[in-house]
C-alpha positions in Angstrom: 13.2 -9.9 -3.0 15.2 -7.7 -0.7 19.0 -7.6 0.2 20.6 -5.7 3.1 24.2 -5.2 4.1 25.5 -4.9 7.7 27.9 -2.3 8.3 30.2 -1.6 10.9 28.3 -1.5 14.2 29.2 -0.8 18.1 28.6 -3.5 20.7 26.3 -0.8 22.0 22.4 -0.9 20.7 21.4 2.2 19.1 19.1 4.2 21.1 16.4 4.6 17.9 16.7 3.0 14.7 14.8 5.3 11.5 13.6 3.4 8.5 14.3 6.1 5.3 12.4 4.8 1.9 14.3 6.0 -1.1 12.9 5.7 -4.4 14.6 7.5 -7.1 16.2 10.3 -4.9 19.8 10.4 -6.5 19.5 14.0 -6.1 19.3 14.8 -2.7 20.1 11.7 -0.3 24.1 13.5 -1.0 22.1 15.8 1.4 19.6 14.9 3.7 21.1 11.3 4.8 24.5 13.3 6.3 22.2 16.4 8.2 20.3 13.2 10.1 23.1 11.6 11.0 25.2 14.9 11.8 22.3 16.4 14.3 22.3 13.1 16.4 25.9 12.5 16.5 25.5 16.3 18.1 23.5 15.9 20.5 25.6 11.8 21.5 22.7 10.0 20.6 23.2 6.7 19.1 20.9 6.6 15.2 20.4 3.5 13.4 19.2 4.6 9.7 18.0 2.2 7.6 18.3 3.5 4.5 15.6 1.3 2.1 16.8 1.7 -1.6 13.2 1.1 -2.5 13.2 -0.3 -6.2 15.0 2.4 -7.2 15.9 2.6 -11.0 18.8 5.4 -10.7 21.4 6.1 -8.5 19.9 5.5 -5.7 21.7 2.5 -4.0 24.8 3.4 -5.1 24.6 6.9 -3.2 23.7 4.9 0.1 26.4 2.4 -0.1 28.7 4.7 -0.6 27.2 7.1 2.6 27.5 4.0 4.7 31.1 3.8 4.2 31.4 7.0 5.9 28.7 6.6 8.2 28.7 3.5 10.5 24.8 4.5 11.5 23.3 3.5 8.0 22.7 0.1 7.0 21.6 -0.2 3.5 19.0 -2.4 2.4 17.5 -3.1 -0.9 14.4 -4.2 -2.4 14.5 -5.0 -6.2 11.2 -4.2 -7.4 9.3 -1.4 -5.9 6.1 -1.8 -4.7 5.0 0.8 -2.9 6.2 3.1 -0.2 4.3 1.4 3.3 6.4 -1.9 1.6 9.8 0.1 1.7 9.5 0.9 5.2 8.0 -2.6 6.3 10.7 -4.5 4.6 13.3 -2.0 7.0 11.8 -2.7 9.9 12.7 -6.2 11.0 16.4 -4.8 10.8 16.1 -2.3 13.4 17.9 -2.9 16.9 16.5 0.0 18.9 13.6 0.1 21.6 12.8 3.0 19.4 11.6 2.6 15.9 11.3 5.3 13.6 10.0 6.2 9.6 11.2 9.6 7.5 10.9 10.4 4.4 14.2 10.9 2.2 13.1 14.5 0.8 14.6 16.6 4.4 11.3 18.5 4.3 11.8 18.6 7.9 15.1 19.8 9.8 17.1 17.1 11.5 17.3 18.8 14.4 13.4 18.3 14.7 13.7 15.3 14.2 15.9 15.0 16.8 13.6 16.8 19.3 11.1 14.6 18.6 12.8 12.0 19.9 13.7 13.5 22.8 10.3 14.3 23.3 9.1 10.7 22.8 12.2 9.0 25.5 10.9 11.2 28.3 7.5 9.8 28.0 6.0 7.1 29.8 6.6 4.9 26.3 3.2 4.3 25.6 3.1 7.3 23.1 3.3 7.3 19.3 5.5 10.6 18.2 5.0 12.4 15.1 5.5 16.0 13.4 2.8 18.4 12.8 3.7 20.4 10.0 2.0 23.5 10.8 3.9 25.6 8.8 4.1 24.2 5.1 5.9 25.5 2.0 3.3 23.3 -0.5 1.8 24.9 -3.4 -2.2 25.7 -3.2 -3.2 22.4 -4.5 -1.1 20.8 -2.6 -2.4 22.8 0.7 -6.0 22.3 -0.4 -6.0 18.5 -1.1 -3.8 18.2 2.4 -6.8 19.7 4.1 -9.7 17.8 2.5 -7.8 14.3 3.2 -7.0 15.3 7.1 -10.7 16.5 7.0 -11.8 13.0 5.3 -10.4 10.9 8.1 -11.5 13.5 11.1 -15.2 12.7 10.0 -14.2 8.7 9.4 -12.5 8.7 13.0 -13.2 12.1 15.0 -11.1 10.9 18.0 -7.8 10.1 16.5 -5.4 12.5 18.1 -4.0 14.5 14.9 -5.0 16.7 12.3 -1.8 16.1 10.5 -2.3 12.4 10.1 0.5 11.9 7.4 3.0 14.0 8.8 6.4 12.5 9.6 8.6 11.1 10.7 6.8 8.9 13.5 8.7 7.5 15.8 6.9 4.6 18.3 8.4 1.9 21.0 9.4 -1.0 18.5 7.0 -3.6 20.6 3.8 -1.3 19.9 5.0 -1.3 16.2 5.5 -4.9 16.2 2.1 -5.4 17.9 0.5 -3.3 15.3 1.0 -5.7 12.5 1.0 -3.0 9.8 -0.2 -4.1 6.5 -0.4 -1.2 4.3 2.3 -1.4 1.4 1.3 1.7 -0.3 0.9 5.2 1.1 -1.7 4.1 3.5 1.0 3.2 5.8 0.6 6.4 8.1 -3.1 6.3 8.4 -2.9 2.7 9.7 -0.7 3.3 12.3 -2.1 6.3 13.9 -5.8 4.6 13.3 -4.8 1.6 15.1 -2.8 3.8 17.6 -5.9 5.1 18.6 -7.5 1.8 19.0 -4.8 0.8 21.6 -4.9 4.5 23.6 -1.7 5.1 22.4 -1.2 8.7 23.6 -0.4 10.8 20.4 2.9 13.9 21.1 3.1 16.4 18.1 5.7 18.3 17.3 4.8 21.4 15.5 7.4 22.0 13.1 8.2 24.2 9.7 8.3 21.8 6.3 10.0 22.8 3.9 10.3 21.9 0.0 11.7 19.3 -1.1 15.3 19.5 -1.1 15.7 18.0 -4.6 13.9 15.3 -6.8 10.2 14.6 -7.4 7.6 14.0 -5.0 6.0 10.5 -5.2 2.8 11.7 -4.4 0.2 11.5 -7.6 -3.3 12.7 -8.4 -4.4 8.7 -8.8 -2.5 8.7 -5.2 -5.4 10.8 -3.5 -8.1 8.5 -5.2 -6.4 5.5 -3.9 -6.2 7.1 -0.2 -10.1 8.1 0.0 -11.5 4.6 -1.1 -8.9 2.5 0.4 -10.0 4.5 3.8 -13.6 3.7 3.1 -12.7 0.3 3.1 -10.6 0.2 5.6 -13.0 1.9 8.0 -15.6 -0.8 7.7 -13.3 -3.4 7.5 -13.9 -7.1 9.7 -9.9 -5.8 10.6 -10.9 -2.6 11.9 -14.1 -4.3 13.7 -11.9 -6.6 15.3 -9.0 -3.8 16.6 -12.2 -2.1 18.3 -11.8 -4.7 20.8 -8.8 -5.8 20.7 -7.0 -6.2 24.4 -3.1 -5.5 25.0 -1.0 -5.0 28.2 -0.2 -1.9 27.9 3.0 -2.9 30.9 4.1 -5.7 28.2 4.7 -3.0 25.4 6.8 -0.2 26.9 8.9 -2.6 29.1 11.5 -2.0 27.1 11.5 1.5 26.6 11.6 2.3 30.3 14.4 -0.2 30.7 16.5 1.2 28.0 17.8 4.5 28.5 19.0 6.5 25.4 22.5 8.1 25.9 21.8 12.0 26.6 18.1 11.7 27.5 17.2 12.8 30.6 14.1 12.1 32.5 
C-alpha cells in the first residue's frame, strides 16, 4: 500500500520532477533534501521532488513531512512495507508532473549543483536522450571500487554497446514519455540496468556527466554482499530473457516520445 500527500503547488508545471527513495535515512535527508531544492531555486528552475518514504522503519517520513512544510517542491509519498528500492522509485513516478522525469538517491553523494547541470544538459538536447552521472571520481573504499568495476565490466561483455561504463550511476534523468514507454519492472536494485539496457534498445542517445561522488553524507548504504549476487544472476536472466528478445525489435516513433519535451520549455534553459 502506498499514501502520498499533495502539497502546496503553483498553477505552473514544474519543469522536472526527481523521484528520491528514502529508506531509513533519518540522518541525513535534514541535509541533502534542502541542498537539491536550494541549487534549483538558484538557478529559477522549477523542481518537483518526490520524496518516497520507502518502508522506512525510523524517522524517515516524519523528516519529509516536516521538509515539505517548508518546501512547496516536495510531495511526500509513502509506501508501508518496503520492498525494494526499483519499487520506491516506481511507486513515485506516476506522481510526477514534469516533461522531465528524474531518480536520485537520498545519500547527496553527488553535489546538487551537478545535478542541476545535468539537467541543463539534458533540456538543450533534442529530448530523445537519457541523462545520467558518471562518477569518475569516487570516494568508495577498495572493495567497494573493485566490485564497482567487475559489475560495470559484467554488463560491458552482456551488452558491449550500451553507451556507459557507469551503468548505476545517478541520478538519471529521461523525457517522462520514454520512461513511461519503457515499462520498467525491476523493483529491486536492478532498476538502473533496465533502463539504460532498454535505452539502448530504443537508440536513446546516452549524455554523461562526469562528476566527483562523495561519501555518503550520513546513514548506511543499502547496498549488501547478497546485493551483488542478486545483480549478476538476475542480469543473466535478464539478458536471455523472451522480454529482452522482444525489445530487440521493438518499434517506437521516436517524434511521439520527445513531443513534449521540445514543446515545453524549462524556465532558464536556453537553447
Amino acid at each position: 500500500m502506498t499514501k502520498s500527500k499533495q502539497g502546496k503547488k503553483t498553477n505552473q508545471l514544474p519543469d522536472v520532477s526527481f523521484v528520491m527513495p528514502c529508506y531509513n535515512e533519518e540522518a541525513i535527508l535534514g541535509y541533502t533534501i534542502p541542498k537539491l531544492v536550494e541549487a534549483f531555486r538558484e538557478k529559477g528552475y522549477r523542481l518537483e521532488l518526490i520524496a518516497v518514504d520507502n518502508g522506512s522503519v525510523d524517522r524517515t517520513g516524519e523528516i519529509i513531512h516536516k521538509l515539505a512544510e517548508k518546501y512547496e517542491e516536495i510531495l511526500p509519498h509513502r509506501v508501508e512495507i518496503n520492498q525494494g528500492y526499483g519499487y520506491g522509485i516506481l511507486s513515485g513516478i506516476p506522481l510526477a508532473r514534469a516533461p522531465w522525469v528524474g531518480m536520485i538517491p537520498a545519500d547527496g553523494q553527488v553535489d546538487a549543483e551537478d545535478v542541476v547541470r545535468l539537467f541543463e544538459a539534458v533540456a538543450a538536447s533534442d529530448g530523445y536522450v537519457v541523462g545520467k552521472v558518471r562518477r569518475r571520481f569516487r570516494m568508495d573504499g577498495l572493495r567497494r571500487k573493485i566490485v564497482s568495476v567487475a559489475y560495470n565490466v559484467f554488463i560491458r561483455i552482456l551488452w558491449p554497446r550500451l553507451g556507459s561504463i557507469d551503468v548505476n550511476g545517478s541520478p538519471k534523468i529521461l523525457p517522462r514519455k520514454i520512461l513511461q514507454a519503457m515499462d520498467i519492472q525491476s523493483k529491486g536494485w536492478l532498476l538502473d540496468p533496465e533502463i539504460m539496457i532498454k535505452a539502448h534498445y530504443m537508440g536513446l542517445r546516452v549524455m554523461e556527466l562526469n562528476v566527483f561522488a562523495r561519501m555518503r553524507s550520513g546513514g548506511t548504504s543499502h547496498v549488501k554482499p547478497s546485493t551483488m549476487w542478486e545483480f549478476f544472476t538476475h542480469l543473466l536472466k535478464f539478458r536471455f530473457s523472451k522480454e529482452m528478445n522482444q525489445w530487440k525489435n521493438k518499434p517506437f516513433d521516436r517524434d511521439d516520445l520527445v513531443t513534449e519535451t521540445s514543446a515545453t520549455s524549462p524556465t532558464n534553459v536556453k537553447s
